[in-house]
C-alpha positions in Angstrom: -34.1 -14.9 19.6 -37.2 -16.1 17.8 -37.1 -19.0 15.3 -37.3 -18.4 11.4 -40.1 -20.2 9.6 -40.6 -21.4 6.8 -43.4 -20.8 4.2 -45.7 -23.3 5.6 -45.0 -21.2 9.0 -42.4 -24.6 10.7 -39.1 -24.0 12.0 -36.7 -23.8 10.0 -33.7 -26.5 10.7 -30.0 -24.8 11.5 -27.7 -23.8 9.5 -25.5 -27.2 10.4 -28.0 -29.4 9.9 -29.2 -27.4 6.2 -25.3 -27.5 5.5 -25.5 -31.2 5.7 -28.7 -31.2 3.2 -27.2 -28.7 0.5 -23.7 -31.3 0.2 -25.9 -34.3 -1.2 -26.8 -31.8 -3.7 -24.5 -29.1 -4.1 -21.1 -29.0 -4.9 -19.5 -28.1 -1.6 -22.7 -27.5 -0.2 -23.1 -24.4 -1.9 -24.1 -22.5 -4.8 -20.5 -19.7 -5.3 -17.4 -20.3 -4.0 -17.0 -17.0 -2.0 -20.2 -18.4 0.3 -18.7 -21.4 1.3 -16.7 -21.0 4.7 -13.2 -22.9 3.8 -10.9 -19.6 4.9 -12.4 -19.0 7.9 -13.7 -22.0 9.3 -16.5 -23.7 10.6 -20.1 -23.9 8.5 -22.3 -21.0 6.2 -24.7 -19.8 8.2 -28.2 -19.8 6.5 -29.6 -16.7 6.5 -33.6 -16.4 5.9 -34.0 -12.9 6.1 -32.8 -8.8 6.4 -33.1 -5.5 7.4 -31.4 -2.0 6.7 -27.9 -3.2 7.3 -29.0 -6.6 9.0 -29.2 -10.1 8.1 -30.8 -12.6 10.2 -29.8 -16.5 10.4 -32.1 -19.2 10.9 -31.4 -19.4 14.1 -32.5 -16.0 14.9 -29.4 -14.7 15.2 -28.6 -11.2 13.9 -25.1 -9.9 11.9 -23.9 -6.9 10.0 -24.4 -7.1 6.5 -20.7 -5.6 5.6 -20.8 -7.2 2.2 -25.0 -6.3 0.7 -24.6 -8.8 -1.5 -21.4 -8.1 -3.5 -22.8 -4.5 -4.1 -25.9 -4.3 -5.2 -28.0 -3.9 -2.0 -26.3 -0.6 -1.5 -29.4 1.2 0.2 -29.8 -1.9 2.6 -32.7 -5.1 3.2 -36.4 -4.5 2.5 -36.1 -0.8 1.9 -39.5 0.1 2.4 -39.8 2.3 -0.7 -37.8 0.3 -3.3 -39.7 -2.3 -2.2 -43.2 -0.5 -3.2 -41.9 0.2 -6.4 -40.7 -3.8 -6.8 -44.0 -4.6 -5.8 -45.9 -2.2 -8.3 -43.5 -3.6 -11.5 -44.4 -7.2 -10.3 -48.4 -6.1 -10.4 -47.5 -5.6 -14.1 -45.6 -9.0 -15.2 -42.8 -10.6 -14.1 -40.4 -11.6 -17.2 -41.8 -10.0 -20.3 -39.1 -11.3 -22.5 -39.2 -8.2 -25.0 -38.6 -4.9 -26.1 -39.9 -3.0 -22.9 -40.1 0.7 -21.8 -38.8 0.8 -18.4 -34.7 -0.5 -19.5 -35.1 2.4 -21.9 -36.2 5.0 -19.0 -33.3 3.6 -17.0 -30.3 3.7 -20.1 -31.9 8.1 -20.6 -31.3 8.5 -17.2 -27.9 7.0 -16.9 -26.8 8.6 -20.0 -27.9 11.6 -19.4 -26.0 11.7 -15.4 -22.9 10.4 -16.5 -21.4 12.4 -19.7 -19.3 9.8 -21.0 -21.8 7.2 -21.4 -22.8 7.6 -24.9 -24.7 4.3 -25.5 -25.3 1.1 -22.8 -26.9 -2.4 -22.8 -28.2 -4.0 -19.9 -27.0 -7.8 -19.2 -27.6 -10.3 -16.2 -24.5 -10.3 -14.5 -20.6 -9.0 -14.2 -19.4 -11.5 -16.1 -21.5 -11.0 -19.3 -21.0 -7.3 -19.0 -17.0 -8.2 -19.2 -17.1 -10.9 -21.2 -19.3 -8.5 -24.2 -16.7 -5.8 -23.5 -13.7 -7.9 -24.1 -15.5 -9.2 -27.1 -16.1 -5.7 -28.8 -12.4 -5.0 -28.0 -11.4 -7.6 -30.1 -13.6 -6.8 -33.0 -12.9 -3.9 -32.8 -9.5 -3.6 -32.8 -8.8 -7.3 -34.7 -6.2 -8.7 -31.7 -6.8 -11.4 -29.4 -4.9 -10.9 -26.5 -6.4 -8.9 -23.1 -4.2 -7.6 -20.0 -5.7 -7.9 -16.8 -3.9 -7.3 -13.4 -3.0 -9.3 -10.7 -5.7 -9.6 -7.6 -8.4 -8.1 -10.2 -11.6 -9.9 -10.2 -14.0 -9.5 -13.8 -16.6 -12.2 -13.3 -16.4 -15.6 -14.0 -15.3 -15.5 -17.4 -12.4 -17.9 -18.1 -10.1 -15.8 -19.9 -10.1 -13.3 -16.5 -9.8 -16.4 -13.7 -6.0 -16.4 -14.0 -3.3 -15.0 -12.0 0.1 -14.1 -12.5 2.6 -16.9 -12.9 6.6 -16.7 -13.3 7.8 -13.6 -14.8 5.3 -10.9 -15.4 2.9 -12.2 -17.9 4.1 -14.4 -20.3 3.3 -17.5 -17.8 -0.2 -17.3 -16.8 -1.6 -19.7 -14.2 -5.2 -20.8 -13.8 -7.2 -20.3 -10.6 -9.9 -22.6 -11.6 -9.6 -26.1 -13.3 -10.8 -26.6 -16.6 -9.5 -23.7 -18.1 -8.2 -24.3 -22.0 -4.6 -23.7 -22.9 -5.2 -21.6 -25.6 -7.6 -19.2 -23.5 -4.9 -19.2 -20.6 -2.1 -17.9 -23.0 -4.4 -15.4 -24.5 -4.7 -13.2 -21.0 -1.5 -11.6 -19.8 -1.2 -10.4 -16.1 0.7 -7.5 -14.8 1.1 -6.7 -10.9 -0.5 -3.5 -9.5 0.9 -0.1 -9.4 3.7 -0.9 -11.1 4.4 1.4 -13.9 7.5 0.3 -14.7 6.2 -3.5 -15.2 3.3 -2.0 -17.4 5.4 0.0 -19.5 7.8 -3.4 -20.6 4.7 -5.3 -21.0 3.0 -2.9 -23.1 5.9 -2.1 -25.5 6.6 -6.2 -25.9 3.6 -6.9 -26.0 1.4 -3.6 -27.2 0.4 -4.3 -31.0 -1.2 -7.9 -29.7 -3.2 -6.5 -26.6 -7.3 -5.6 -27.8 -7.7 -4.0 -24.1 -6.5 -4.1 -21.1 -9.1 -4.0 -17.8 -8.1 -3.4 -14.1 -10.8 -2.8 -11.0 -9.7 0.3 -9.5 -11.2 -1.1 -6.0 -10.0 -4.5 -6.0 -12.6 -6.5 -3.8 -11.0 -9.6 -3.5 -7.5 -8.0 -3.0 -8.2 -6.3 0.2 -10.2 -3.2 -1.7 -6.9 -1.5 -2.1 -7.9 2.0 -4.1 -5.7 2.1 -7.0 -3.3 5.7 -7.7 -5.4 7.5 -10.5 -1.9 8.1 -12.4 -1.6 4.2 -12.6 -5.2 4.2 -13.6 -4.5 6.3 -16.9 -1.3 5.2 -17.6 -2.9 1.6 -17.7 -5.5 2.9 -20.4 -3.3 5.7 -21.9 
């Protein structure tokens, strides 16, 4: 297995000795929670590199990429042909900050695939994307209060990093520290797939709720496909 350089062509240190680097200035040595290695022992491994469904360390070794960074790398590393056309938009700026033709191209083609996509808006993560949609719900509708259910991740917004406390949903506890009160008690959590749980919540609770959101592949609760009946009845 051949070294990985760096940019001035050195080796690269391993991933122990980088992990000791990144905790005198990162908070746990890195820079997400989900990369840091505290469930399944030992160190993060460094990885400089990929390839189709590869990732390489800096040690040179290789791994399976099961995760392509939380989605998006869905056609695999260094595709050679996306990678031409990153290359060519790169040739013609690289943050133009405006009004630009190429989002528009992209929200035509989307709408016009997917029927019931009337309008979209492009954002920079999960998060904002969930945390503008919860928003509209509540202008919309002039309520405050969302459902979400239990195991579901939305982003780190803080009104979705709770979990289900005592009772169904009127004791919501935080994952994270640093959450406020008032945007704790404003979130009520339901379990999965249990209509019977939804239904009480929903007619106690019904004329505050704005929306309610639920990922029908949770990823962080063992990607459990959710019924399609629970789905609806969850949006009905």
């Amino acid at each position: 297995m051949a070294a990985a350089l760096n940019s001035s062509n050195r080796p690269v240190a391993g991933s122990e000795a980088l992990f000791e680097r990144a905790l005198r200035v990162s908070p746990g040595g890195v820079h997400s929670p989900v990369r840091a290695f505290r469930s399944v022992g030992g160190i993060p491994r460094f990885m400089v590199g990929g390839q189709g469904a590869m990732l390489r360390d800096v040690e040179g070794r290789e791994y399976i990429d099961f995760c392509m960074a939380f989605g998006p790398l869905i056609l695999g590393h260094a595709d050679p042909q996306i990678r031409a056309v990153a290359e060519a938009a790169l040739a013609r700026g690289w943050s133009l900050g405006t009004a630009e033709p190429y989002s528009l191209e992209l929200a035509e083609f989307i709408s016009a695939a997917i029927p019931w996509v009337e309008s979209i808006r492009f954002v920079n993560s999960g998060t904002e994307a969930v945390m503008s949609a919860l928003r509209l719900a509540r202008g919309a509708t002039g309520r405050s209060k969302i459902l979400k259910f239990e195991g579901c991740y939305h982003g780190h917004a803080d009104s979705m990093l709770l979990r289900a406390g005592s009772g169904l949903a009127d004791a919501p506890l935080p994952d994270s520290a640093g959450l406020a009160p008032d945007v704790v008690q404003e979130t009520l959590i339901a379990p999965l797939d249990d209509v019977a749980a939804l239904e009480s919540l929903f007619a106690s609770q019904g004329k505050a709720l704005a929306a309610a959101i639920i990922e029908p592949l949770p990823a962080n609760y063992g990607l459990l496909p959710q019924r399609q009946q629970f789905s609806k009845r969850s949006h009905a």
